[in-house]
N, C-alpha and C positions, 0 to 999 in steps of 0.2 A: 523512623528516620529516613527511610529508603523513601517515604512516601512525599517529603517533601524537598528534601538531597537538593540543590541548586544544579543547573545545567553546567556543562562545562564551557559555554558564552557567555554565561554569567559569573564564573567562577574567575573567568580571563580579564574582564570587564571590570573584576574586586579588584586583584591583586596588582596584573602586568600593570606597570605604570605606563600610562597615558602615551608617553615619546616613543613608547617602543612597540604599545597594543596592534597599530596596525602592521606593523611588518610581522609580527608572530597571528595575525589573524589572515595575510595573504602566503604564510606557506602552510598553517592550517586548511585553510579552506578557497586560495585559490583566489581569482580577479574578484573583487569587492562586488556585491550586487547591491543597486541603489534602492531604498525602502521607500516603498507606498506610502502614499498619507493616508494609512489606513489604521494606522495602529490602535489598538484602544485593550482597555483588560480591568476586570475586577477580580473574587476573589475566588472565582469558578471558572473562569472563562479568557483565551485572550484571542488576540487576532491581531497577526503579523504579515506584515505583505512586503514582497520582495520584484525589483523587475533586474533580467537577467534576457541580456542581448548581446549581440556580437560584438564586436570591434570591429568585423569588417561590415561594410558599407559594399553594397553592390552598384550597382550603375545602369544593370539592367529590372531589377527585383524589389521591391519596397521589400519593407520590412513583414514579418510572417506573427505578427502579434497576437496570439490567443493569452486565458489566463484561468488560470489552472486553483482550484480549492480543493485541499485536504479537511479531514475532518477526524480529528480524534477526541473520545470522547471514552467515560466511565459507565457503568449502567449505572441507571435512575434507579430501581425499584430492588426490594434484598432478594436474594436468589429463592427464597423460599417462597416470595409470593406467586399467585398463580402465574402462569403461559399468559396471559390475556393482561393480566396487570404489568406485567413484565417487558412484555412489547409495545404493549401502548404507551407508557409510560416513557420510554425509548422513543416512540415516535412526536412524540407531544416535544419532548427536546429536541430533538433533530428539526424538529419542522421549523423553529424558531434560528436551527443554525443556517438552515437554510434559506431561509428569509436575510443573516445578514451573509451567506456566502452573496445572492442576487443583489444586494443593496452595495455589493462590491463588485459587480461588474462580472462574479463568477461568470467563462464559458461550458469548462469539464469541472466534474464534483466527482471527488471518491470518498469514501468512508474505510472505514479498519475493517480486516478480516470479521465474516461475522457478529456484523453489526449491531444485529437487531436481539442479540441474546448475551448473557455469560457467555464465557468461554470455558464450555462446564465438560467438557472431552476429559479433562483432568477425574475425576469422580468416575469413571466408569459406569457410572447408572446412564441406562436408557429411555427409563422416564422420572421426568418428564420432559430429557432434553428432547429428546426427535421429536414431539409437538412441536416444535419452532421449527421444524423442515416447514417449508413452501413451495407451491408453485412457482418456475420463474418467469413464468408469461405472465400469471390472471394471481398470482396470491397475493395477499393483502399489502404485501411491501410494495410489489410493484406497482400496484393499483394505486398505493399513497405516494410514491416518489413520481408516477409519471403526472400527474395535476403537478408539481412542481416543475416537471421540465416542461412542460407547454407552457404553465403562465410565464416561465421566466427566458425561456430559451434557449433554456440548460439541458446539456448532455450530462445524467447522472452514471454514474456507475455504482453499484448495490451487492456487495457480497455477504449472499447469504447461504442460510440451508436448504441444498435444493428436495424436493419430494419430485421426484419424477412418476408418476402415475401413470406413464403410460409402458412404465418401461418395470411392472411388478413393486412400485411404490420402492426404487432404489431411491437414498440420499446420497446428495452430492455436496462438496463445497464448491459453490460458482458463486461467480460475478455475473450479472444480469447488467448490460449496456441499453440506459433508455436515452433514445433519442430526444429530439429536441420538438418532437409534436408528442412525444409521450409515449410510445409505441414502441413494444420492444426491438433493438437493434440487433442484438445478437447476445451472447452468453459465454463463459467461457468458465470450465470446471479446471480444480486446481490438481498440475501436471506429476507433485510431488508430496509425498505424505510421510511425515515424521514419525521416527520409533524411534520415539531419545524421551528419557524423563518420562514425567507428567503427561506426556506428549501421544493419550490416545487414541487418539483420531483413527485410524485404521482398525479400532472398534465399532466405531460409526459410519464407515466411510472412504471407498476404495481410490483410487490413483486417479483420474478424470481421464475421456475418450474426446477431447475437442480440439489436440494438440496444440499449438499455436496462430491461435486467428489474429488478427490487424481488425480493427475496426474502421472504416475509413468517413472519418464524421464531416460535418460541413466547418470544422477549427483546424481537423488534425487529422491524423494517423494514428489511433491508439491503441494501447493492447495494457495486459493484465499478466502479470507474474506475482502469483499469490501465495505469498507470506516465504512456508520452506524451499519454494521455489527458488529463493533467492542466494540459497549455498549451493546453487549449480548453473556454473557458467554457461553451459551450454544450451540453457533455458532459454538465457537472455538474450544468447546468440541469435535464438531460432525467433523468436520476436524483431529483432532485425532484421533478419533476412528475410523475413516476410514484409518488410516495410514499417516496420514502428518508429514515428517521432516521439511520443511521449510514451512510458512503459509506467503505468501503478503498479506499485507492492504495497497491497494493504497484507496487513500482518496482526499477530495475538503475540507479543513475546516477554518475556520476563527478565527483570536484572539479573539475576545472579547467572543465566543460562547464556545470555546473547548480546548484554550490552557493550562491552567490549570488538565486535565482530558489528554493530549497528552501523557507526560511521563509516565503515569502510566498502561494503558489498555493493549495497547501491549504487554507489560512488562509481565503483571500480564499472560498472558494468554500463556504465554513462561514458566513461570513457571508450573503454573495448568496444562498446558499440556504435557510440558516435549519437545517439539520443539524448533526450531527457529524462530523468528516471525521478519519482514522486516514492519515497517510504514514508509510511500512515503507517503508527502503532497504536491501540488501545491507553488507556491510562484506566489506572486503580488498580487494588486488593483486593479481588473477588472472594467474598465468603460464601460456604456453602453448610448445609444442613449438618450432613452428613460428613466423619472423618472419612479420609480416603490413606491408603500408603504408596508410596513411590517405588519400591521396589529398591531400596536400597538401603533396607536396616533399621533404618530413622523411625521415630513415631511420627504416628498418622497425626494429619494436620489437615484443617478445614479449607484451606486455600493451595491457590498455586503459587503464587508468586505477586512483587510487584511485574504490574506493566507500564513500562516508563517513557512511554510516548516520546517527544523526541523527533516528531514526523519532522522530514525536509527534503528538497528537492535538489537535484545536482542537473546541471549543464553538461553540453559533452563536450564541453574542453575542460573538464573537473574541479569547475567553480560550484562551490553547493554553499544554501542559507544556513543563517543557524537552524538547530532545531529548535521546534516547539517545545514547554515545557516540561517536564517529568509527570507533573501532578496533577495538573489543569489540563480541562476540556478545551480546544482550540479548535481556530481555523486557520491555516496557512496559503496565502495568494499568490503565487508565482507566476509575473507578467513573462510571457517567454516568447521569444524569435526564434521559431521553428525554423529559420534561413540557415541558425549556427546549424544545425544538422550535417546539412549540406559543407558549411566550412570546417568544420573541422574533419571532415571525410576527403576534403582537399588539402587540408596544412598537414594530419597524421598519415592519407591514406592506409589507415587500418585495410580497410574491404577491400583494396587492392591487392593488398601484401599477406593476405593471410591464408593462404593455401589450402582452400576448402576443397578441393581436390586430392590433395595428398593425405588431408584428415579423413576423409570419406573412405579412402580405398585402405585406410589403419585401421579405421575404427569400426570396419566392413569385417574386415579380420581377424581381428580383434577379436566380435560379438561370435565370430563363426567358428571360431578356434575354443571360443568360453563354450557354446552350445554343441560341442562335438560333430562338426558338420564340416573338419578340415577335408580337402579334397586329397 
């Protein structure tokens, strides 16, 4: 049931009758964003596109046009087959989504948390998941996704499992940023690690040391707030204040845990910070070999959860698309005017008014007063 559940766009689109759908769809979701002719969908797959631009017109500035693809998607292959079958078969799909993000004018491409495997942190076994650790400069993802960003011109972004070899073969979760000749850009390991549920990860894999980088591409200003990152505002903050126009949240998350709390985080933090912000979820019911238990009474069960995709994008004056669907593999296109940035940092001045001075010298305090180090 959960797996195939209608969105709640489409749920509005049954019922609301017709005279009144648009006024209950612009205090849902804000100024209308007008759709791509790019639409198309069968019975695996769809692709939705949105453009999403200012109101205001400037007189000195053209417009700041880039166009942004999400990509959520299920594993291909059952969790039981090998490492090698598992990934390839992963990449054999992808390669083809991205052939149509290109044929859509994609600039930046992100994928979900974790792409290139399950999301098998849940199981507590360590193999054979940390075989899908990698390289993030020379391993085989990267080597496959950068021919895509030279033939096409794309800036991808790649979150996977990092292997650091140079550093006693620790795993990481990052995102790998490849430029547009193909060649790694930068990288960024995820700031914040889950101990909720099923949730883990801090068995495989400690907090990241690369704090909050910008990327600064030849589209944009970009940055990376991955997955649990995203129930901490101050995350978000700090990717602003370093310069971010557009922030990804690729993420793994499940219904019964987060869908509630999906439409609103992103959101919120497009606003407070005056960006754009892209949330990518995973889609499907991963099953695995082995039972696992959750730690809270219940019989053990072979899976985690649905993951109900959903990806979309929000503006920073808090107009966001539908989402993508619950159940289907997608891609989502969001044409965007990186110029709103700028305007709505002039109509809210959030950054002006927000006393990064008087938080600094609390939360100095704070941390000093928690570490027994009062004077």
């Amino acid at each position: 049931m959960e797996e195939t559940q209608e969105t709640v766009e489409e749920i509005l689109e049954k019922y609301i009758p017709k005279e009144k759908l648009a006024k209950v769809k612009h205090i849902l979701y804000g100024n209308s964003s007008k759709p791509l002719d790019i639409n198309w969908e069968d019975e695996h797959f769809q692709v939705r596109g949105w453009q999403m631009v200012s109101k205001i017109k400037e007189q000195l500035r053209p417009p700041r046009l880039v166009r942004v693809g999400l990509i959520q998607h299920c594993i291909k292959a059952a969790t039981w087959e090998t490492v090698q079958v598992q990934r390839d078969e992963i990449h054999k799909k992808i390669g083809t989504y991205i052939v149509q993000a290109a044929q859509r004018q994609v600039n930046i491409l992100c994928f979900q948390e974790a792409w290139t495997m399950p999301f098998a942190f849940c199981t507590r076994e360590k193999y054979p998941w940390c075989e899908f650790a990698e390289d993030a400069e020379t391993g085989v993802t990267t080597q496959f996704l950068s021919n895509f960003a030279k033939e096409y011109n794309m800036v991808i972004i790649s979150p996977i499992l990092e292997r650091d070899s140079t550093d006693g073969d620790t795993i990481w979760n990052t995102c790998v940023v490849i430029n547009t000749d193909g060649t790694v850009l930068g990288k960024h390991r995820k700031n914040h690690i889950p101990r909720n549920g099923d949730f883990n990860e801090s068995t495989y894999y400690m907090e990241g040391n690369t704090g909050h980088p910008v990327f600064d591409t030849c589209f944009g200003r970009i940055a990376i707030n991955i997955c649990y990152g995203r129930h901490h505002p101050l995350n978000w903050l700090m990717f602003g204040l370093n310069g971010a126009e557009i922030v990804f949240n690729p993420n793994a998350t499940i219904d019964k845990l987060s869908e509630h709390l999906w439409p609103i985080e992103a959101r919120c933090a497009a606003i407070a910070n005056s960006y754009y912000t892209c949330a990518i979820n995973r889609v499907g019911t991963e099953r695995f070999a082995n039972e696992f238990t959750s730690g809270d009474g219940k019989p053990a069960h072979n899976d985690f959860g649905h993951f109900y995709g959903s990806s979309y994008i929000t503006a920073p004056d808090g107009s966001r698309t539908p989402g993508l669907s619950r159940h289907k593999d997608g891609l989502l296109v969001g044409e965007l005017d990186l110029n709103m940035c700028r305007h709505m940092k002039d109509t809210w001045v959030f950054r002006m008014t927000q006393r990064l001075d008087m938080y600094a010298k609390e939360l100095a305090e704070y941390v000093s007063k928690r570490d027994g180090k009062q004077d």
